[in-house]
N, C-alpha and C positions, 0 to 999 in steps of 0.2 A: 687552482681551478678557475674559470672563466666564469662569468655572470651567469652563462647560459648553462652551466656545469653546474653550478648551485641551485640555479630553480629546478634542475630535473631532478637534482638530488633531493631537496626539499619538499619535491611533489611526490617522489616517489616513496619518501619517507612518510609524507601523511597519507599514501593511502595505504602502505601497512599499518599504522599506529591504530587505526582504527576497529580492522579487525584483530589485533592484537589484544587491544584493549577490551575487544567484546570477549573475545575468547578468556580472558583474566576474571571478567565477573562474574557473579554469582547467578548471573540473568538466564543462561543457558547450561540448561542439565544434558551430557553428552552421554550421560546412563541412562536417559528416560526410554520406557517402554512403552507404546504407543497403547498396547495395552490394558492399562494401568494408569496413563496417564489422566490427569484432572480436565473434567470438558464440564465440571459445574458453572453456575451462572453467579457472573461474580456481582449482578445488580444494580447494574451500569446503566440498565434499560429501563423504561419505564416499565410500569405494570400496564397491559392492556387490559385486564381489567375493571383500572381505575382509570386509565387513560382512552377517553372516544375520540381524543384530534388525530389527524393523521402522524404521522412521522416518516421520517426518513433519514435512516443514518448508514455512517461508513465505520466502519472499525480495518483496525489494524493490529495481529500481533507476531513476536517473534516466530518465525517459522521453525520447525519440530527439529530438535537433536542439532545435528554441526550447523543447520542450514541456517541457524539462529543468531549466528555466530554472524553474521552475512545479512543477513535483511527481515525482512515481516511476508507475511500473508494478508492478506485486506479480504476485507467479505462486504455485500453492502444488506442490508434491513429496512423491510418496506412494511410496514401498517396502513392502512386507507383507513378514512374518519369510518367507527364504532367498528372496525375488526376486534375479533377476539384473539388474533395471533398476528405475530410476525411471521412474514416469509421471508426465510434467508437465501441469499444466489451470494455464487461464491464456486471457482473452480479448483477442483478437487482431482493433481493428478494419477493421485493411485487410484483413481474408477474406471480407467481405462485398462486396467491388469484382469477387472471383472467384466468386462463387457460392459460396461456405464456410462451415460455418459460424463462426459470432465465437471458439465454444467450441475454444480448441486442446484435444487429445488425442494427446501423443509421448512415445516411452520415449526416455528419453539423460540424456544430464548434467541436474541443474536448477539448475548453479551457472556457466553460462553468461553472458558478459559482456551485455547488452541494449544491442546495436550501438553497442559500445564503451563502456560504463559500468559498472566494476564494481558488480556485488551486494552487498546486505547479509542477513544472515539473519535474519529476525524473532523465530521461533520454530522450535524444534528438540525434538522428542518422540522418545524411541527406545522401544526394548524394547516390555515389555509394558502399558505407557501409549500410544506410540504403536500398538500392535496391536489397543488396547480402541476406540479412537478413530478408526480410517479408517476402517469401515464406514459410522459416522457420516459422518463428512466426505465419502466417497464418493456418500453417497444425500445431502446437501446439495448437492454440486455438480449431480449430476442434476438437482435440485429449480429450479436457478436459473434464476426466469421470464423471462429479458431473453436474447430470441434478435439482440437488435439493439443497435447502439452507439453513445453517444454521447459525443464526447470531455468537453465539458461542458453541464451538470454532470454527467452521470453519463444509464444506465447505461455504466460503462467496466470497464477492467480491474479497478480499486481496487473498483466496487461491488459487482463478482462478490465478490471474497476478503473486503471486509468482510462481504457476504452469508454466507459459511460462517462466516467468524467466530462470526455473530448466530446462526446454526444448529446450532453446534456449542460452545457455550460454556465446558465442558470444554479445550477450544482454550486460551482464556486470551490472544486474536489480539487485540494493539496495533497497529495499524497506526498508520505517523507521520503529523504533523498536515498534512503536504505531498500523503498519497496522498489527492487531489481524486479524488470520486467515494466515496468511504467514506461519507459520509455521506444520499449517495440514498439513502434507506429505501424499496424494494419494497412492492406495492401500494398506493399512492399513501399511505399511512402516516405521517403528523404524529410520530407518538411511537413510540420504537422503543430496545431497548436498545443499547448501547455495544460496537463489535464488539466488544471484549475480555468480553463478558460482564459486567464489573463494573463497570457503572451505566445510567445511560439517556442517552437524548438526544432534542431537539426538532430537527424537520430540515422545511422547508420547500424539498421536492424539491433538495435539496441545495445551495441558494445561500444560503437565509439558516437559522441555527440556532445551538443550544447543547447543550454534551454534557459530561456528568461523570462521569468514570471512574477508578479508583482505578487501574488500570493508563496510563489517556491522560492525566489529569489535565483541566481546567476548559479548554473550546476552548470560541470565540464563532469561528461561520463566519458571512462575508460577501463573498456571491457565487462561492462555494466556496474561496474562501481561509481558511485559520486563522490564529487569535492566542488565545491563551492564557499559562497557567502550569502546572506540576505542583510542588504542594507536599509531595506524598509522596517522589516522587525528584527534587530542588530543581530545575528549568529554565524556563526561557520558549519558548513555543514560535510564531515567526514564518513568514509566508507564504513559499516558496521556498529558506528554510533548515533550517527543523526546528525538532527541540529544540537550546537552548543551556544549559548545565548542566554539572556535575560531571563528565557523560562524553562533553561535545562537542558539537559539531554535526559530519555529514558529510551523505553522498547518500541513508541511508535509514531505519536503524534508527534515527539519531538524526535525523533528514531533511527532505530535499525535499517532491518535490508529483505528482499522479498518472498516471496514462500511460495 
């Protein structure tokens, strides 16, 4: 075999290994019933209660039954200073089966398990950072053009939240290389920056692309799967698993794939 024979072999090897390896663990129940499934609060969150600063966070978890096997779901959670609830947004696309809209709109916990998979939490803003910042993030969510859903590639849950990400850059939103859909870029858009804000990326309606981000580090997407590396905080990042690195791999922050 030739040089150029071996890195396709070798690339096409990591990006089955990794859904492979999702599919082998314990992480994804392929019997689960929607339900039945567990949507308790796993505690993640603060109490509003006890908490008057504002907040604002992003979660991420494996997405329901095979799709889990493949990426996360992300939702984002907005309190204003002395609310008594979160409000969760977060697209949801079996509510288009009822006449609904895809855009959920609920006050309640937002550290709920996502029919039985714990959460991770991406990003967490309090006080008077996160109070400067939901406005914004409030009139991005409103803004998001995609009344309609598609699991792949996108638009999906992930392309809503990398959608605020890119519109609220202030944010500072990593999404992991697993939440498929992050990388549709809206209005049919070839070049687009990095939802964390810091860097850009090339995105052919989100199946074939590349993206450099000081917070995502260097992903090569193909056909909405990732493989990469991050050289600022050391890991490798594979389809169906995440990042692997220093701080792990699990289901999201350091993670899976989209929902």
């Amino acid at each position: 075999m030739t040089l150029w024979q071996w890195i396709l072999a070798l690339t096409a090897l990591l990006f089955a290994a990794g859904p492979l390896a999702s599919l082998a663990s314990s992480e994804v129940d392929l019997q689960a019933d929607w339900r039945t499934a567990d949507r308790t609060s796993t505690g993640l969150a603060p109490d509003p209660a006890t908490t008057p600063e504002a907040v604002l966070q992003v979660y991420a978890a494996r997405a329901f039954s095979w799709r889990g096997i493949l990426g996360v779901h992300s939702w984002i959670a907005i309190k204003p200073a002395n609310a008594t609830e979160f409000t969760v947004y977060q697209i949801i696309g079996w509510h288009r089966f009822y006449g609904r809209p895809t855009l959920s709109v609920e006050e309640g916990p937002p550290d709920r398990r996502w029919y039985g998979h714990t959460p991770a939490i991406l990003l967490d803003i309090r006080g008077e950072r996160a109070e400067a910042l939901i406005g914004k993030t409030e009139a991005a969510i409103r803004a998001y053009p995609y009344a309609t859903y598609r699991l792949w590639p996108g638009p999906n849950s992930n392309t809503f939240t990398a959608y605020v990400g890119r519109r609220v850059p202030e944010m500072g939103l990593a999404l992991p290389p697993t939440a498929i859909g992050k990388d549709f870029l809206t209005n049919h858009a070839v070049f687009g920056p990095a939802p964390s804000g810091t860097g850009r990326q090339f995105s052919l309606f989100g199946l074939f692309g590349a993206l450099y981000g000081k917070k995502e580090g260097f992903e090569l997407n193909f056909m909405g799967l990732v493989i990469g590396f991050d050289p600022l905080n050391p890991a490798i990042l594979l389809p169906g698993v995440g990042r692997i690195g220093l701080s792990g791999a699990n289901g999201a922050k350091t993670s899976p794939a989209g929902g």
